[in-house]
C-alpha positions as CSV (number, residue, x, y, z in Angstrom):
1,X,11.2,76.1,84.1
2,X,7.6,77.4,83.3
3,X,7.7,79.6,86.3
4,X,10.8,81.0,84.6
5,X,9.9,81.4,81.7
6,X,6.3,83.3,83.0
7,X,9.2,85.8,84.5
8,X,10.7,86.3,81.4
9,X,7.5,87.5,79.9
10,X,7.1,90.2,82.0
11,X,10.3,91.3,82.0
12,X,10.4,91.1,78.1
13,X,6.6,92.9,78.1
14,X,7.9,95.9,80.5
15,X,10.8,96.5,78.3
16,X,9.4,96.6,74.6
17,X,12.6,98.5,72.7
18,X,13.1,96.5,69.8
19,X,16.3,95.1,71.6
20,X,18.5,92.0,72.9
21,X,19.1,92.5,76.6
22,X,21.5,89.4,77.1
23,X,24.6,91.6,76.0
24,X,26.9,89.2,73.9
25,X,27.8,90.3,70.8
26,X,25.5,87.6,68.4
27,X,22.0,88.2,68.3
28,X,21.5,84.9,66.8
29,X,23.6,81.7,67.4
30,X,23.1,78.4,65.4
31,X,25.9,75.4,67.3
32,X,26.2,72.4,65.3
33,X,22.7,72.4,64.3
34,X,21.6,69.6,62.3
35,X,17.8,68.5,60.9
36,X,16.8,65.7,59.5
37,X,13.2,64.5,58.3
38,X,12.6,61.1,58.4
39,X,10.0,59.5,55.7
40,X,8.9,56.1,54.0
41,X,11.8,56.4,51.4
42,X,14.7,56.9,54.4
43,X,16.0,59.5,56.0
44,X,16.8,63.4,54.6
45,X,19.2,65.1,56.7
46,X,18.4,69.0,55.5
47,X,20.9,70.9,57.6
48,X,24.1,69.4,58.3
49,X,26.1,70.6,61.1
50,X,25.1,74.6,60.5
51,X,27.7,77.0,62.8
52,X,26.4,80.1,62.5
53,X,26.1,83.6,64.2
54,X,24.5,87.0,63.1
55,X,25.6,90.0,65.1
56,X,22.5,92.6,66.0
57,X,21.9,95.5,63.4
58,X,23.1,93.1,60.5
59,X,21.5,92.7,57.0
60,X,22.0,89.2,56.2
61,X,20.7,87.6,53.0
62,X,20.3,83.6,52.8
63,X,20.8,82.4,49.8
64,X,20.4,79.2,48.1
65,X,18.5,77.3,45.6
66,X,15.0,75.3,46.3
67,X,15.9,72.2,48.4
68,X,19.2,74.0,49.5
69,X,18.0,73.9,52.9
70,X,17.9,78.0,53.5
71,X,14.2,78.1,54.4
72,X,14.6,75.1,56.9
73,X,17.9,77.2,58.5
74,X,15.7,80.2,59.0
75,X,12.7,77.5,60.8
76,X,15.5,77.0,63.3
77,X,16.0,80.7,63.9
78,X,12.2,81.1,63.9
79,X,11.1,78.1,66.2
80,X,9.4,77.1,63.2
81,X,11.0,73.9,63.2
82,X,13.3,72.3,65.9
83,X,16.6,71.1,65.4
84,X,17.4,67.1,65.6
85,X,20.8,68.2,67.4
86,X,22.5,71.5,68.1
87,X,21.8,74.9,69.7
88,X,19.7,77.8,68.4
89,X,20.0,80.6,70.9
90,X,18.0,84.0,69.9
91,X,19.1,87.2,72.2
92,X,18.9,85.6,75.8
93,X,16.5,82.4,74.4
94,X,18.0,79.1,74.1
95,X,14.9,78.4,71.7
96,X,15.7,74.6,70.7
97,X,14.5,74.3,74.9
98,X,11.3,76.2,74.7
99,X,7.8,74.2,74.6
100,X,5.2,74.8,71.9
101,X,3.6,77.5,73.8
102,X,7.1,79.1,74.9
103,X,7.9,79.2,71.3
104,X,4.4,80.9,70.5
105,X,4.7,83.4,73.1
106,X,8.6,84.4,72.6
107,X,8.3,84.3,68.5
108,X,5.2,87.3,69.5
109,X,7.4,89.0,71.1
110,X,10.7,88.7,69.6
111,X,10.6,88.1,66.0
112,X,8.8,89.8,62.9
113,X,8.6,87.3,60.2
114,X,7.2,88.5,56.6
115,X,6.2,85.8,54.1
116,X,6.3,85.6,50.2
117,X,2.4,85.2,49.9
118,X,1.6,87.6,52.9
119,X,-0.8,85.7,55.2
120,X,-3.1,88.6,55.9
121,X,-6.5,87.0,57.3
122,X,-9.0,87.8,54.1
123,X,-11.7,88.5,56.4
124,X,-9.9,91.3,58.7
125,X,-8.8,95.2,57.5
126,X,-5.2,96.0,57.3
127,X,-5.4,97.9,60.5
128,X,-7.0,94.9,62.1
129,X,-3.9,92.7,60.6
130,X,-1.8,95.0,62.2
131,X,-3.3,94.9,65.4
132,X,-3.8,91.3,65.9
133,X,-0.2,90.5,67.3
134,X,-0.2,93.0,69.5
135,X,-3.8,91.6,71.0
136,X,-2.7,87.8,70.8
137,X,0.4,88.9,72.7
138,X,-0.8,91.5,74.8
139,X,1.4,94.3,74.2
140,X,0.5,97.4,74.6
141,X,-2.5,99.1,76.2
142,X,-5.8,97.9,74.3
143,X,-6.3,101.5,73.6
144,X,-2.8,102.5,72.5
145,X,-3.0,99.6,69.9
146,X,-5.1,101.2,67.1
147,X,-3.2,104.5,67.4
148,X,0.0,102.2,66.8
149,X,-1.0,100.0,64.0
150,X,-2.3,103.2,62.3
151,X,1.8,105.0,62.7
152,X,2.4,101.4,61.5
153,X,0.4,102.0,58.2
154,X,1.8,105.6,58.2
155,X,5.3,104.5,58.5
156,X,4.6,101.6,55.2
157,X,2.6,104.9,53.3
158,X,-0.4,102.4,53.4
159,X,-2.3,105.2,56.1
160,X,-5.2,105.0,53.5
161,X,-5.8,101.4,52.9
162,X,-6.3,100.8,56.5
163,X,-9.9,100.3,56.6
164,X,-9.5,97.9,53.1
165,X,-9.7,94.1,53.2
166,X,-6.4,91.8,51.4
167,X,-8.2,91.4,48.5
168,X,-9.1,95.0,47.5
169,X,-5.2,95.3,47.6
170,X,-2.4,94.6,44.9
171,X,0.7,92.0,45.9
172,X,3.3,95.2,47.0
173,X,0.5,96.8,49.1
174,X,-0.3,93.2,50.9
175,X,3.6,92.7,51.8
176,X,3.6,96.7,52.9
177,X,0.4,95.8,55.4
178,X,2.3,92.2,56.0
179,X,5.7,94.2,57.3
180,X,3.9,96.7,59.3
181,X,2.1,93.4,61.0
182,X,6.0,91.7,62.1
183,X,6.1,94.9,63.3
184,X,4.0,95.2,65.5
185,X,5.3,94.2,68.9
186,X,8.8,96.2,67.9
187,X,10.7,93.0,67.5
188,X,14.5,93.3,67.8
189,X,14.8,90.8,65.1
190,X,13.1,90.9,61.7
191,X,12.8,87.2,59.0
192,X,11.4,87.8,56.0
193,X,10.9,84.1,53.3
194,X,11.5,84.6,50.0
195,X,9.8,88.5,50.6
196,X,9.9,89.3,46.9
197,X,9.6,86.2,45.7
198,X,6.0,87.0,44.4
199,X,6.4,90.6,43.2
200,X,7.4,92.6,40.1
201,X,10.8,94.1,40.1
202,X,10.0,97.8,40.7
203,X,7.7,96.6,43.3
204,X,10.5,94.7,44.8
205,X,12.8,96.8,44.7
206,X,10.3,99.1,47.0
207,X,9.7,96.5,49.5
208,X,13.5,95.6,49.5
209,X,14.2,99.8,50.2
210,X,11.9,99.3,53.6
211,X,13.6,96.8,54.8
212,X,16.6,98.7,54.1
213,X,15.0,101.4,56.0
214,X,14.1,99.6,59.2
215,X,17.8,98.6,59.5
216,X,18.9,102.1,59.9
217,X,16.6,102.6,62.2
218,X,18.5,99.6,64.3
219,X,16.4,96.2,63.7
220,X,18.1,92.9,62.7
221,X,17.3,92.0,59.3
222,X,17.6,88.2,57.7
223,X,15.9,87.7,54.2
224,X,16.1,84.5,52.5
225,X,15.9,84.9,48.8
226,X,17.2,83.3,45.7
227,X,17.6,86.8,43.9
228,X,21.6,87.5,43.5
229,X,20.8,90.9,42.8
230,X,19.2,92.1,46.0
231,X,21.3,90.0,47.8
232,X,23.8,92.2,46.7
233,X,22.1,95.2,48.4
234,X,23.0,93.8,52.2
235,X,25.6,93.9,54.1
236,X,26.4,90.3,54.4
237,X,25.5,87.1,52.4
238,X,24.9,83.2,53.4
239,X,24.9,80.7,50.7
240,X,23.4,77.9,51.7
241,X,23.5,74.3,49.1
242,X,23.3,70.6,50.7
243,X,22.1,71.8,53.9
244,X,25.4,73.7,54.3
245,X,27.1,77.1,54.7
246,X,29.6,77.2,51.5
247,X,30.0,80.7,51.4
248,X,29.8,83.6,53.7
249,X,30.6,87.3,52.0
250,X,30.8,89.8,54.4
251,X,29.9,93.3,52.4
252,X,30.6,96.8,53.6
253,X,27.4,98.5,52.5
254,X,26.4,101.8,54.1
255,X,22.9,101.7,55.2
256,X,23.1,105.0,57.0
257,X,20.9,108.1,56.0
258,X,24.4,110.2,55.5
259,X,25.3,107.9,53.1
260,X,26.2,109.7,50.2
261,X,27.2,106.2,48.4
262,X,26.9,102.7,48.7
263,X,30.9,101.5,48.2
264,X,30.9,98.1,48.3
265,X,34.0,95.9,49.8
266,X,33.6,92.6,50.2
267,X,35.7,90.1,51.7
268,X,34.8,85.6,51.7
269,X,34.8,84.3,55.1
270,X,35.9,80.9,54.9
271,X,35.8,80.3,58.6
272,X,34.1,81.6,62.1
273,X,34.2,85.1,61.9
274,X,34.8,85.4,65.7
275,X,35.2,83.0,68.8
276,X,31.3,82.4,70.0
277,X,31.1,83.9,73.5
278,X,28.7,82.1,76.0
279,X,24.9,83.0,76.1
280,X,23.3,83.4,78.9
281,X,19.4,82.1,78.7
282,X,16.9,83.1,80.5
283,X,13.8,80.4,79.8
């Protein structure tokens, strides 16, 4: 399985587009996929029985209350966490299979994940943040990576804060440097926890327009937030409460740059929203 899986890295390495080559329609596929986290005081079963699938070029918000289970959901997508039984499946990764290190090394690759309090290394620039996933994976040329990371910066409007440490930066310009980092390695899918979670409104509202931004421009977007208002700004929303799916709202938002308006239709799915074709995974 190892030897496979070595395969699959190069092939993955060579062909650094920013997209899923296993050609079903579901980027992401969650099968009857239950945790639970065993203690002292008995047994807490967090997700229970979670059918789920997230077609590529969505913007899907989770949302849910604390203890809802919606962070642990996205640890599943992740590789985070592991499922106690069910199937995650990623593009062409079945990743619920995948050792430690096969998670480490596919999650480089494959997935962009932006956290509420940023976790920039203090003692590293922002262009050095930027760069790091790029070394620790070994994409890219050694010398093509600095010219990246700086297009990176560029592309967040943080071009001037490269050479700057975390701590000489406020919160919105941390979670611009902290987006360009997921970036990095042009991941087809981007996860971002609770990405607003410690910012002011307008400064939210900023960080929530990027993200907006890279969907256009063809990534997979999957926030988890407990903010109904920019929930309201994606295309489709997940609530999540008991460790369950109880509501999935399917909204018709324009993303596109000729959009001269955003009209909203929105329509409850109370059921699968299509019959789950096979997966084919290469690990």
């Amino acid at each position: 399985m190892f030897g496979l899986w070595r395969k699959h890295r190069v092939n993955t390495r060579a062909a650094v587009n920013g997209r899923y080559r296993h050609g079903n329609q579901h980027l992401i596929e969650l099968r009857q996929v239950v945790k639970t986290y065993r203690s002292d005081a008995g047994d807490f079963m967090a997700l229970k029985g979670i059918d789920l699938q997230v077609n590529a070029g969505e913007f899907v918000a989770i949302i849910g209350k604390s203890g809802s289970g919606k962070s642990t959901l996205i640890n599943m997508v992740t590789g985070v966490d592991r499922p106690t039984s069910g199937e995650v499946l990623v593009g062409n990764t079945a990743v619920h299979t995948l050792s430690e290190n096969q998670i480490a090394a596919w999650r480089g690759r494959n997935v962009g994940i932006v956290f509420q309090f940023f976790q920039l290394l203090p003692t590293m620039t922002a262009l050095e943040n930027v760069i790091l996933p790029m070394a620790f994976c070994r994409m890219y040329h050694p010398h093509e990576r600095r010219k990246r990371a700086m297009q990176l910066l560029e592309d967040m409007e943080m071009a001037s804060h490269a050479h700057k440490l975390p701590s000489a930066m406020s919160g919105g310009q941390q979670q611009r440097i902290a987006i360009a980092r997921a970036l990095a390695n042009d991941p087809p899918l981007i996860v971002a926890d609770e990405p607003t979670g410690n910012l002011d409104t307008k400064t939210a509202n900023a960080v929530f327009s990027l993200f907006e931004r890279l969907v256009q421009q063809g990534k997979t977007m999957v926030i988890v937030t407990h903010d109904h208002t920019l929930a309201e700004r994606v295309q489709r929303a997940i609530t999540v409460v008991d460790g369950m799916v109880v509501e999935d709202v399917a909204c018709a938002v324009n993303h596109g740059p000729a959009a001269e308006a955003e009209d909203v239709a929105c329509a409850v799915n109370h059921g699968p929203v299509a019959e789950a074709e096979d997966v084919v995974c290469a690990v």
